[in-house]
N, C-alpha and C positions, 0 to 999 in steps of 0.2 A: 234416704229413700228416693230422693227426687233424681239425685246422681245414678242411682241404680236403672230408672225408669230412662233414663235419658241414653244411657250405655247400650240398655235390651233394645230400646227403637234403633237405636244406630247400628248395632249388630244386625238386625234382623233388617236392615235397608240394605248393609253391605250383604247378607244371603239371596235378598230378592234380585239382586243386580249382577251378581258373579257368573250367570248363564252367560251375559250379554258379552263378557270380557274374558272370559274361559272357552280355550279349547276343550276337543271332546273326551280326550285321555283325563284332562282335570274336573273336566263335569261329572265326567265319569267315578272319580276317586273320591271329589265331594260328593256324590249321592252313596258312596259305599261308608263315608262316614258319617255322614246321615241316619242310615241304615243302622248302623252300631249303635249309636248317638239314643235310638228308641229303643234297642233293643238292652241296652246298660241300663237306662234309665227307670224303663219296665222293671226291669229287675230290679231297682235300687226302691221299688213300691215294697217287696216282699224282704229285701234280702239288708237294703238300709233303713227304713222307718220302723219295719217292726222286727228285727235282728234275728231274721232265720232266712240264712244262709242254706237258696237253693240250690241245690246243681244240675236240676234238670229242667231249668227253663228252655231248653233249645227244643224240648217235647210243645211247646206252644208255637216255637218257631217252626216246626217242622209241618203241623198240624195246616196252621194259619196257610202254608205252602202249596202243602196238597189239595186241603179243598178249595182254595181258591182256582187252583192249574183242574181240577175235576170239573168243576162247575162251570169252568171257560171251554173247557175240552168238548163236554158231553150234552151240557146245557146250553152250549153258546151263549152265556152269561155275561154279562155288564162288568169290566173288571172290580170297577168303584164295589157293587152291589157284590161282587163273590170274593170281596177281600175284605167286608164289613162283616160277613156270615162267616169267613174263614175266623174272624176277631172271635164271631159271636161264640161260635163250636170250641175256639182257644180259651173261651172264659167262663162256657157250661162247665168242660172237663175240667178245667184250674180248678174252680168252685166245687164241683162233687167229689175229685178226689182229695180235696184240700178238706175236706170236713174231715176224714179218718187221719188222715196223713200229717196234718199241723198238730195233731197232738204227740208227734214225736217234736225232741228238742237237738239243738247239739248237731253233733255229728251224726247221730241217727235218722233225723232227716235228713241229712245233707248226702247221706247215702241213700234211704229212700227216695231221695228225687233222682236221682243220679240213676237207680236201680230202673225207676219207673223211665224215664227217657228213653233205657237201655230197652227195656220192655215194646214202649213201642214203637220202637224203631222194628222189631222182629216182628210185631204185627205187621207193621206196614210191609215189608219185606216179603211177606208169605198172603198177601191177599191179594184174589185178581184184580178187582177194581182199578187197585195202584200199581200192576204190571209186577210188582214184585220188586228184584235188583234192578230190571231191566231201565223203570224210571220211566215219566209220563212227560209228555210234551205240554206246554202249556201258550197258545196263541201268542205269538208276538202281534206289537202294535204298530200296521203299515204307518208308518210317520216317516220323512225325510231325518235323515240320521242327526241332524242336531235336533229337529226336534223332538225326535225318539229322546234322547238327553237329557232335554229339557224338562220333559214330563214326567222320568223319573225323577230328577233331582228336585220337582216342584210340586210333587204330591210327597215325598219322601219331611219334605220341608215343612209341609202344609203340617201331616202327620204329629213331627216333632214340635211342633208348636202348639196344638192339640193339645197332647199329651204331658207338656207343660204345665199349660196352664190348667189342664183336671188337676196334675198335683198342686199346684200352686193353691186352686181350689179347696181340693181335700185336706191339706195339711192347716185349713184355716177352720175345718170343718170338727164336729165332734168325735166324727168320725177320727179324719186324723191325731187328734188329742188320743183318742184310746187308741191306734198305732203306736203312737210313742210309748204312754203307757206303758201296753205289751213290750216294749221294746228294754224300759226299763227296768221292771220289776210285774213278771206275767201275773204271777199269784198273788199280789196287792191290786192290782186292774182287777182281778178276777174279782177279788175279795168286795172291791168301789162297786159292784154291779155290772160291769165291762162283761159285755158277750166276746169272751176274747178268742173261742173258736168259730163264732160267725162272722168277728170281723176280722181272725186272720183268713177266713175262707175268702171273704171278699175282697182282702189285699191282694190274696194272690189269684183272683179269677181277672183284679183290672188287669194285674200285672198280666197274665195270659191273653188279655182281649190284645195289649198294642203290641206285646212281641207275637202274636198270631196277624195283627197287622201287616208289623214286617215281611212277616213270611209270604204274606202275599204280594207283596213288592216283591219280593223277591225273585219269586216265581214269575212274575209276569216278566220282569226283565231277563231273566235265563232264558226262558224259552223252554228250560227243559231241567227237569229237575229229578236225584234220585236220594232215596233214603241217608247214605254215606254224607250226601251233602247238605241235606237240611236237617239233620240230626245228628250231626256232631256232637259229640261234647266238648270239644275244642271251642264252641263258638259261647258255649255259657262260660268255660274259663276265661272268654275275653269280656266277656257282659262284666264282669266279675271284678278281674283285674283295672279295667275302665272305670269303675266307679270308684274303685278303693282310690286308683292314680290322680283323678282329680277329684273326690271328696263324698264320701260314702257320706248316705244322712241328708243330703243337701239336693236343692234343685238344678241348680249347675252344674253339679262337680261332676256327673256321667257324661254330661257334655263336651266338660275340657278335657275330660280322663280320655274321651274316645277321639278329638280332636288331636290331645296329645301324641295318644299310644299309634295311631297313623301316621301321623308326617316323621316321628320317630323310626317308627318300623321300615317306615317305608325310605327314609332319608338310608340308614345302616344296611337295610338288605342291595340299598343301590351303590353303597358305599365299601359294603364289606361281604362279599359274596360270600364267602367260607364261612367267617367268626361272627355272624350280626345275629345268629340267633345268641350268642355268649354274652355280646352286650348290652342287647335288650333284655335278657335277664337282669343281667348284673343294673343295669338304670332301675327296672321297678324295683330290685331287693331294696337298693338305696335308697330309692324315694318311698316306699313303706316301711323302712326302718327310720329314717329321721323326719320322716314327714306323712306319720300314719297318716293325718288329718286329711290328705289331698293337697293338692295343688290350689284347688276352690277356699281350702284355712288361708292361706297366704295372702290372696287376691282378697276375699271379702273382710279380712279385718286389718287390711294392710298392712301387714305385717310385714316388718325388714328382715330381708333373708343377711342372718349373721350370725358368728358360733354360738353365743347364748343361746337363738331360737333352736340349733340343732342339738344342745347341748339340756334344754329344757325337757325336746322330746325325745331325747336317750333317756332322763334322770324317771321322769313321766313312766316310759311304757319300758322299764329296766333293763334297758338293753345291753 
């Protein structure tokens, strides 16, 4: 435990200091993986603790986007104050639609979320407010360019450490206990007394307030932002694939997953212009075939990477 505390401080000394010794293209890359870093992690509230697998968390990102770029646009709003309400409005919707919608299981949900993102992405598309395709501008912040930089990668930072330690929190909490729970066996939770539709509603409204966060970084740093781009579903398959890479279930492993799947991605796409999308496939098949666990199994029970361990989770998950 004390090894563990001693690591997180020194991690989080070398984040506070990497502005000072990073160029701007780097500051830059580490506030996009930042960015991911919350938005994985968000998701690993709904989609790791309590085992339902969203695919339209990018509908919080999207949301968190908009109103934040609205309320700066029209209201000339505080960014801090209209990226807190952009959370707040990501975590009403998670929570109200989350009360009819968690009671599907499976793959059922996992298309109802997926259906619903797709839904309002076409709201937003056909209403004036949001300009439609056309896409709304959102104030940039007059700062001298590094310190423009700075201030994303230092509220981005701020954010994910936040967001940390609420899970750190919650998973200490009763609440968390009945997360798992749910995640084990729903209908014995149910059966314990566990409100397991209120508290899967509430998983996934936190999960909605910090990837609606996001979205509000996001936007403030664009400048400009349109439906296509903050509502992907490309960007929940990366929330997704980040958590599983470095360790679904766990408080770090969205963190390495998303640290990983960057310098990876970004190492082959500079390396293999043609084939990099073939072998960043072909890496995560690997590494969720013999090391479903994540990258975070390995690291936290230090474990030696050697044939028996990949040998254990072929025999393990029948591969």
């Amino acid at each position: 435990m004390k090894k563990s505390i001693i690591l997180i401080v020194v991690s989080l000394i070398i984040a506070l200091i990497i502005p000072f010794f990073a160029g701007n293209f780097t500051l830059r890359f580490a506030t996009d993986i930042l960015i991911f870093a919350i938005m994985a992690s968000s998701w690993n509230i709904i989609g790791g603790y309590t085992g339902y697998a969203s695919f339209g968390n990018i509908v919080f990102f999207g949301l968190g986007a908009y109103v934040t770029a609205l309320l700066m646009a029209h209201l000339n709003m505080n960014f801090f104050i209209a990226m807190f309400i952009g959370g707040i409005v990501s975590a009403i919707f998670g929570y109200v639609v989350g009360l009819p919608m968690l009671r599907l299981k499976g793959h059922y949900f996992a298309i109802g979320t997926l259906g619903l993102a797709e839904a309002v992405k076409a709201l937003v598309q056909n209403l004036n407010i949001t300009e439609g395709n056309a896409g709304i501008y959102a104030p940039i912040p007059d700062l001298p360019i590094k310190a423009f930089y700075n201030f994303f990668y230092y509220t981005s930072l701020a954010v994910l450490v936040i967001l940390l330690f609420v899970t750190y929190r919650v998973l200490k909490s009763k609440f968390g206990y009945g997360l798992i729970a749910i995640k084990e066996d729903e209908d014995a939770a149910n059966s314990m007394g566990i409100n397991t539709t209120l508290f899967k509603s509430l998983a996934f409204s936190l999960s909605g307030f910090f990837t609606g966060i996001a979205g509000g970084i996001y936007a403030y740093q664009q400048g400009f932002i349109k439906p296509d781009s903050v509502f992907a579903v490309s960007k929940t398959v990366e929330m997704i694939v980040m958590s599983v890479f470095g360790g679904i279930g766990s408080i770090f492993g969205p963190l390495i997953g998303s640290v990983a799947i960057e310098l990876i991605s970004n190492f082959l796409s500079s390396s293999f212009l043609v084939a990099h999308g073939l072998f960043f496939g072909a890496i995560i098949i690997v590494t969720i075939l013999f090391v479903p666990k994540g990258i975070y199994d390995i690291i936290s029970e230090r474990k030696k990477i050697g044939i028996s361990y990949f040998l254990k989770n072929i025999r393990r998950n029948k591969i």
